[in-house]
N, C-alpha and C positions, 0 to 999 in steps of 0.2 A: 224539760220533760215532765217535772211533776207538775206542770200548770197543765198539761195535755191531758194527764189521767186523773189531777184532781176534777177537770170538766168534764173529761171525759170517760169514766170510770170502769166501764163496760168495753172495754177497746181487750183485745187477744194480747196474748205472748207475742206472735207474730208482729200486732200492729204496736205494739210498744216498742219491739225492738227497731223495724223500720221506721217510725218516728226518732229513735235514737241516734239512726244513722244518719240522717238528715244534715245535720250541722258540719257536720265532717266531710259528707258530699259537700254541701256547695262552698266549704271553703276552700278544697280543692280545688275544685274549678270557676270558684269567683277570680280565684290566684291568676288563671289562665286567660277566661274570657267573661268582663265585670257584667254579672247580671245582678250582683246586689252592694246598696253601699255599704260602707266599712262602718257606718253609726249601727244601719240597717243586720248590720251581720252580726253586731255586739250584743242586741237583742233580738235574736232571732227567732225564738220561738213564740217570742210576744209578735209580734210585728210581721211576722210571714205566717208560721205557721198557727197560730191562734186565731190569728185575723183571719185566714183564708176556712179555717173550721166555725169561724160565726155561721157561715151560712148554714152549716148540719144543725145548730141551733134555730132557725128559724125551719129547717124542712131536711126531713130526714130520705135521702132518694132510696125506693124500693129498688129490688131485683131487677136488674135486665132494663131500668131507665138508660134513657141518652142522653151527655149531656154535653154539651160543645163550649170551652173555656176560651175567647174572643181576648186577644191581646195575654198571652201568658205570661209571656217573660220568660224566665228561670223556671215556670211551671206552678206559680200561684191565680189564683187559690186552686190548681187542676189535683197537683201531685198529692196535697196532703186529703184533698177532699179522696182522690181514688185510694189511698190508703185506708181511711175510714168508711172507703164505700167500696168492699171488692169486687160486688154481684153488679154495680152500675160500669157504664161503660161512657169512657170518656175522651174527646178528641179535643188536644190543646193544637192552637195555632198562631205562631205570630209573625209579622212581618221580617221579623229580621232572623235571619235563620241560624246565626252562633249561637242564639240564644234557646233556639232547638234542637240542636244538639248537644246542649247541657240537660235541656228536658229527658233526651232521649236517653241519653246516658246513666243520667241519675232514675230515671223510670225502668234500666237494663238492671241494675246494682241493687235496686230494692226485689226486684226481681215481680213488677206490678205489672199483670197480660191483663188490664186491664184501661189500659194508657197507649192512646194513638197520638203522636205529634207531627205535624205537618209545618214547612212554611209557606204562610197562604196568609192573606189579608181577608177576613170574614165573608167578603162577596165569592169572593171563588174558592168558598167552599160548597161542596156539592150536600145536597140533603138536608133533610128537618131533625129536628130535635126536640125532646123533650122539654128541657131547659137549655137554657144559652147564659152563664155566668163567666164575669168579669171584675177586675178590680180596678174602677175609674181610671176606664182606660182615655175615657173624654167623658164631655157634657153629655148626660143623659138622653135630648133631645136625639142628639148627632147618633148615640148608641144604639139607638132604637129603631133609625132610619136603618143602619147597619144590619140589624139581624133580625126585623121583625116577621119577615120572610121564611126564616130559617128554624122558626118555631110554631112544633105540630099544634093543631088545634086539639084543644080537651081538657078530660083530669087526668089527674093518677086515680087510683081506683080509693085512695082514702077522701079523696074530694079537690085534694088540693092544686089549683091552676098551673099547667102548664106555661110557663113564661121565662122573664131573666129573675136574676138574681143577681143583685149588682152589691156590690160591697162600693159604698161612698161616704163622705166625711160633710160635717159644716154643714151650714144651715142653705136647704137646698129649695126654698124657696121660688127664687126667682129664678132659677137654674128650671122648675117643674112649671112655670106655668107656659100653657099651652103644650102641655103634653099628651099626646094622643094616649088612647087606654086608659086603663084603672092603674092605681098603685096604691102599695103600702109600705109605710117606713117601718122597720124592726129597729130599735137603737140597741147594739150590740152592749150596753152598759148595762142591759136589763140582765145579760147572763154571763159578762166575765166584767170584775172589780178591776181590775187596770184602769189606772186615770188613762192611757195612751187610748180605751176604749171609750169614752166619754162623748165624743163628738162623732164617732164612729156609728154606722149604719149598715145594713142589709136594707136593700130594695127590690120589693116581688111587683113585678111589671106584669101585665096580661091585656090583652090587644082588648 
């Protein structure tokens, strides 16, 4: 927790405390239904929930954005990002649905009306969105065929593109070429010192 508020300094009473609960939820119910590993859970604030707030470092979502979280899992990077974003509104979805019902669960206990989980594979979900963020959930290309559909055309009113934001690692070279759209790499080492964040990335996509 104090790597969340020395990054994040400006975060409420509110969101300090539900960040605090965090660890205690999902060891709970990793206990029950594994949606995280046991290295994974050792460091968990590095690794889940720090990783999944790179993205509020590259783009901070205003009021009343939409954003659709494709492949969540346990609800990374959905849960910690609607925590730090209460006014945005967020729809996690993933294929296998134990692992939406821990979403759901832990999104009930923090007590976030701002957290929709569904279990749905990305095509059948209905509607557009602002952004569409994931955490390498596949090769980029493949990501992109997935939802590039499902993201509204424009800006936010500060300027900046509507698209994905993809949290990926390693050198993504050959993995980018011939990729449709524009893109830009964020290397997330620029704004948290963790060697774990070193090869680590945010990816802003726009058609």
């Amino acid at each position: 927790m104090e790597r969340i508020s020395h990054y994040f300094p400006s975060i409420s009473t509110l969101q300090v405390a539900q960040f605090s609960k965090l660890l205690n939820l999902y060891t709970i119910w990793n206990n029950q239904i594994n949606v995280i590993s046991r290295k994974d859970l050792d460091n968990f604030y590095e690794r889940h929930v720090l990783h999944s707030l790179g993205i509020a470092k590259v783009y901070s979502f205003q009021p009343g954005t939409t954003v659709l979280d494709v492949g969540t899992g346990g609800g990374f990077p959905g849960i910690p990002l609607a925590i730090l974003f209460p006014e945005t509104n967020f729809v996690l979805v993933d294929s296998i649905g134990k692992k939406i019902k821990v979403v759901n669960e832990v999104a009930t206990a923090l007590g976030l009306t701002n957290v929709q989980a569904h279990h749905l594979r990305a095509e059948q979900v209905k509607g557009t969105f602002d952004f569409v963020i994931s955490r390498a959930v596949t090769a980029m290309p493949v990501f992109v065929e997935w939802v590039k559909n499902k993201i509204k055309k424009g800006k936010a009113s500060d300027g900046f593109s509507n698209g994905i934001l993809y949290l990926k690692g390693g050198d993504l070279t050959e993995e980018f070429k011939g990729l449709p759209g524009k893109f830009e790499e964020y290397p997330l080492s620029n704004y948290f010192s963790e060697d774990f964040f070193e090869t680590k990335k945010v990816i802003h996509w726009v058609s």
